[in-house]
C-alpha positions as a printed NumPy array, in Angstrom:
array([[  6.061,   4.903,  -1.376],
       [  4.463,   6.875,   1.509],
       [  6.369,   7.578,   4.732],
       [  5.051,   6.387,   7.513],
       [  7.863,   8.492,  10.119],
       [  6.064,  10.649,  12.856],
       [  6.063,  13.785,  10.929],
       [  4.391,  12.727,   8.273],
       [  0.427,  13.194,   8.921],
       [  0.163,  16.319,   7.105],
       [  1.95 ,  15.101,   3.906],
       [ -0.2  ,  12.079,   3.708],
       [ -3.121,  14.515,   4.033],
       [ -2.137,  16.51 ,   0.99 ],
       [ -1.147,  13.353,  -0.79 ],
       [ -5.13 ,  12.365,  -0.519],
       [ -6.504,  15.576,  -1.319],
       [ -4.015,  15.687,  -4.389],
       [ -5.24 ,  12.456,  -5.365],
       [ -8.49 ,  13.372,  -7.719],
       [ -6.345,  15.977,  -9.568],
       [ -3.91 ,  13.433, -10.337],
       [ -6.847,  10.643, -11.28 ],
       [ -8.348,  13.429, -13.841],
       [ -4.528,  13.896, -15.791],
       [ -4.33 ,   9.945, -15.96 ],
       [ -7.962,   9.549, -17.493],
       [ -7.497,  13.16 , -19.731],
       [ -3.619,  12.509, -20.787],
       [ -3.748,   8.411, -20.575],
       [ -6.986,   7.333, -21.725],
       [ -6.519,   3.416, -21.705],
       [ -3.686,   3.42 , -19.585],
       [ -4.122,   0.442, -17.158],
       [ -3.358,   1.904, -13.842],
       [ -2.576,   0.073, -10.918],
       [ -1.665,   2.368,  -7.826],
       [ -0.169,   0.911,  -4.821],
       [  1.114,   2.158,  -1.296],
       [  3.636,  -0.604,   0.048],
       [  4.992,  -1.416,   3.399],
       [  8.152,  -0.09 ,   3.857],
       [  9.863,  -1.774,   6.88 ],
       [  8.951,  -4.933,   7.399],
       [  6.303,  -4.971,  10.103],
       [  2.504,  -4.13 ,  10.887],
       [  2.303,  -0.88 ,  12.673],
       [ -0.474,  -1.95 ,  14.114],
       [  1.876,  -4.092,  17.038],
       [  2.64 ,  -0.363,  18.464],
       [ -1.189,  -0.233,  19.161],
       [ -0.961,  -3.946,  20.888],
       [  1.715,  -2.722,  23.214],
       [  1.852,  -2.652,  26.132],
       [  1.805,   1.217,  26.373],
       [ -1.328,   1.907,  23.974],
       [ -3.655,  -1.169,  24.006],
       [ -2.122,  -2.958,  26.795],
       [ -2.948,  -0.18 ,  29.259],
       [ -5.516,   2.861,  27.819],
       [ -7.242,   0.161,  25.473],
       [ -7.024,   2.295,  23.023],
       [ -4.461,   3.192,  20.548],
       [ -3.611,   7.084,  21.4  ],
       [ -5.475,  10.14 ,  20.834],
       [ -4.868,   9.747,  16.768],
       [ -5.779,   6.561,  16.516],
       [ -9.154,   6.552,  18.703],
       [-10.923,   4.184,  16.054],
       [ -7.966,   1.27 ,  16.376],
       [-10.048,  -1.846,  17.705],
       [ -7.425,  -3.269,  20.369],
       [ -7.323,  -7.041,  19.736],
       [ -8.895,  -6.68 ,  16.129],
       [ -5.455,  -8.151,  14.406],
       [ -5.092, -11.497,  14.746],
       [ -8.051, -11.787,  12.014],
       [ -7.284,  -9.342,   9.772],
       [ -3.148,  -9.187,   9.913],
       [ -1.474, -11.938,   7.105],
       [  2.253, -12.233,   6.115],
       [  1.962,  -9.744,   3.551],
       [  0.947,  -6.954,   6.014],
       [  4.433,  -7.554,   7.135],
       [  6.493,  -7.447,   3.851],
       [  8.48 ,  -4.933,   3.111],
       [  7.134,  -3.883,  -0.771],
       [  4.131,  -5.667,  -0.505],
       [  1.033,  -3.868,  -0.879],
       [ -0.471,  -2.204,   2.174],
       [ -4.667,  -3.471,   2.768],
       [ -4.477,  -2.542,   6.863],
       [ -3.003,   0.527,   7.824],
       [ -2.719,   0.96 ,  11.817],
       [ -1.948,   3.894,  14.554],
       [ -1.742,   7.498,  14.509],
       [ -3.152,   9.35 ,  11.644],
       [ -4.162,   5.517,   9.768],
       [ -7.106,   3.902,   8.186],
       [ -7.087,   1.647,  11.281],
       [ -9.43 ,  -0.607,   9.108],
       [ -8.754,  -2.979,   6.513],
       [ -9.147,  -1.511,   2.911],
       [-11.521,  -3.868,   0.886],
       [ -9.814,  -2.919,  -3.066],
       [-11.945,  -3.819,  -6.473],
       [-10.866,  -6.545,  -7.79 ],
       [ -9.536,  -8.17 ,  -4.248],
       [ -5.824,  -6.793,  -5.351],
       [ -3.499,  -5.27 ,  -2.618],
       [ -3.617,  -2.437,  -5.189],
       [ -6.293,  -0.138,  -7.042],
       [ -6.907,  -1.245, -10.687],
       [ -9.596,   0.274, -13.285],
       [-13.024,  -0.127, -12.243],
       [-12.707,   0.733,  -8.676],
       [-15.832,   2.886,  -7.76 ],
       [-15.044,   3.264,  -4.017],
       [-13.811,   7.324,  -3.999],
       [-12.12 ,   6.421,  -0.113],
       [ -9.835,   3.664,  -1.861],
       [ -6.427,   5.558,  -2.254],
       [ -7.263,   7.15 ,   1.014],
       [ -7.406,   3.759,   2.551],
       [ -4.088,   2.262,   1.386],
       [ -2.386,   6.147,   1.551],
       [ -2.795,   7.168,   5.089],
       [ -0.559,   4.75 ,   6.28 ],
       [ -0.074,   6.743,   9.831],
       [  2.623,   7.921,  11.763],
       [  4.333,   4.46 ,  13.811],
       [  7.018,   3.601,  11.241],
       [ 11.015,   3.751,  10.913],
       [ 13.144,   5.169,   8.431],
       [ 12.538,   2.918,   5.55 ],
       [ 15.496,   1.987,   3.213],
       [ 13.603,   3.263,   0.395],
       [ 15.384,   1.727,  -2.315],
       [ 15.346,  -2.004,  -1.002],
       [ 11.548,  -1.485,  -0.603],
       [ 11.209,  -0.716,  -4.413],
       [ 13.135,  -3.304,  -5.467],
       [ 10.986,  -5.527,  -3.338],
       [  7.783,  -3.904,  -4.284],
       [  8.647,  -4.995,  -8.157],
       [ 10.057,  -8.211,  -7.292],
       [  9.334, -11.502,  -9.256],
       [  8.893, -12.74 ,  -5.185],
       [  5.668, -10.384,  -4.608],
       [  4.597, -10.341,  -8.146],
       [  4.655, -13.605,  -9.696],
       [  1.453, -16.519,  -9.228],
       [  1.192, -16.279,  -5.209],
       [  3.022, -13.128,  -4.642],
       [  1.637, -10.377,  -2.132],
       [  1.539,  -8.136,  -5.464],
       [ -0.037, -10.997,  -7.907],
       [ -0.211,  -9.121, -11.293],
       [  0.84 ,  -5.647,  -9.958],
       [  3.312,  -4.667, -12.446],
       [  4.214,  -5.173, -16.463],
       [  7.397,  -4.266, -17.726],
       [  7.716,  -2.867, -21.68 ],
       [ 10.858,  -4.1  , -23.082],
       [ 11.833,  -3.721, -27.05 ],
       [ 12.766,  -7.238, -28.781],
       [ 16.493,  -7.442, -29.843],
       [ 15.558,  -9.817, -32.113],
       [ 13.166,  -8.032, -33.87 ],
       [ 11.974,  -4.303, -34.255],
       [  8.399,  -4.898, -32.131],
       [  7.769,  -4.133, -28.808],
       [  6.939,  -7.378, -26.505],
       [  4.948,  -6.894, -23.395],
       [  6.505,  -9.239, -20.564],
       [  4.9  ,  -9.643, -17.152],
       [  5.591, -10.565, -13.581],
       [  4.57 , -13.78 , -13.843],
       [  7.554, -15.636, -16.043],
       [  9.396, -18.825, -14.8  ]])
C-alpha cells in the first residue's frame, strides 16, 4: 500500500526509483516466481474529485501547481467503480505529485503481471499523489485480498493465490481467489 497523505511525494519518489533494484532480486532470487504487483486505493474515493472542485478545476482550470498535466473534465470517461474501492487496484491516479493519466497494464489487469515490457508501469500505479486521508490500513488489505475484488468480476480478477498444505494429505494444494 502507498500513502497517498500530503507528505508523501518524496517517499513515492524513492519507492519508483527503488523499484528496478527490487525487480532484479525477484528475477535473480525468484526465477519463476509469478509476480503480480499492485498499488490499491486506500480510502474509498478517486482523488481525482479534489481536482473537479470547485477550488482547483472549478476556478484555475487546472489542478494546482503539482498537478499541471490533470485534464479538468477528463473523468467521467476514464473513472469506474473500482477507482473508488478501497483495496482495489489503482489504473488512474489523480492530483498533486500523480500519474494524472490512466495506466494502460499488460495483460489489461489492475495489476502488473510477467510480461509487462512498459519500464513506466509501476511508476504509473505507484505515484498515487498527495490528495488522500489517513487510510485504515488494515481494512484496505483485507479488502485488497478479498474473495469480493478477487473472485470472477472482482476489481482484482486473479490478483492473488493463496498456498495452503492439505490436512488430509502430506501435498501442498494451490487454491485461488476464484472458489465458490
Amino acid at each position: 500500500m502507498i500513502s497517498a497523505l500530503g507528505t508523501m511525494a518524496g517517499e513515492q519518489d524513492q519507492l519508483v526509483a527503488s523499484f528496478p533494484g527490487f525487480l532484479d532480486v525477484l528475477e535473480t532470487k525468484f526465477a519463476g516466481f509469478d509476480r503480480h504487483i499492485i498499488s490499491v486505493n486506500t480510502d474509498e474515493k478517486w482523488r481525482g474529485m479534489n481536482c473537479e472542485a470547485a477550488e482547483n478545476c472549478g476556478n484555475k482550470g487546472n489542478c494546482g501547481p503539482n498537478a499541471m498535466d490533470y485534464v479538468c473534465g477528463s473523468y467521467a470517461d476514464t473513472v469506474f467503480k473500482c477507482d473508488r474501492t478501497r483495496g482495489a487496484g489503482l489504473l488512474y491516479n489523480a492530483g498533486p505529485y500523480a500519474t494524472n493519466h490512466v495506466c494502460e497494464l499488460y495483460g489489461g489487469n489492475r495489476y502488473i503481471i510477467e510480461g509487462e515490457t512498459d519500464p513506466d508501469a509501476f511508476a504509473c500505479i505507484a505515484q498515487v499523489g498527495t490528495f488522500g486521508d489517513d487510510p485504515p490500513l488494515a481494512d484496505t488489505l483485507v479488502a485488497a485480498v478479498s474473495d469480493e475484488l478477487n473472485g470472477p468480476g472482482g476489481c482484482n480478477e486473479g490478483f492473488y493465490a493463496t498456498t495452503r498444505c492439505s490436512c488430509s494429505s502430506s501435498s501442498w494444494t494451490t487454491r485461488t481467489a476464484s472458489r465458490s
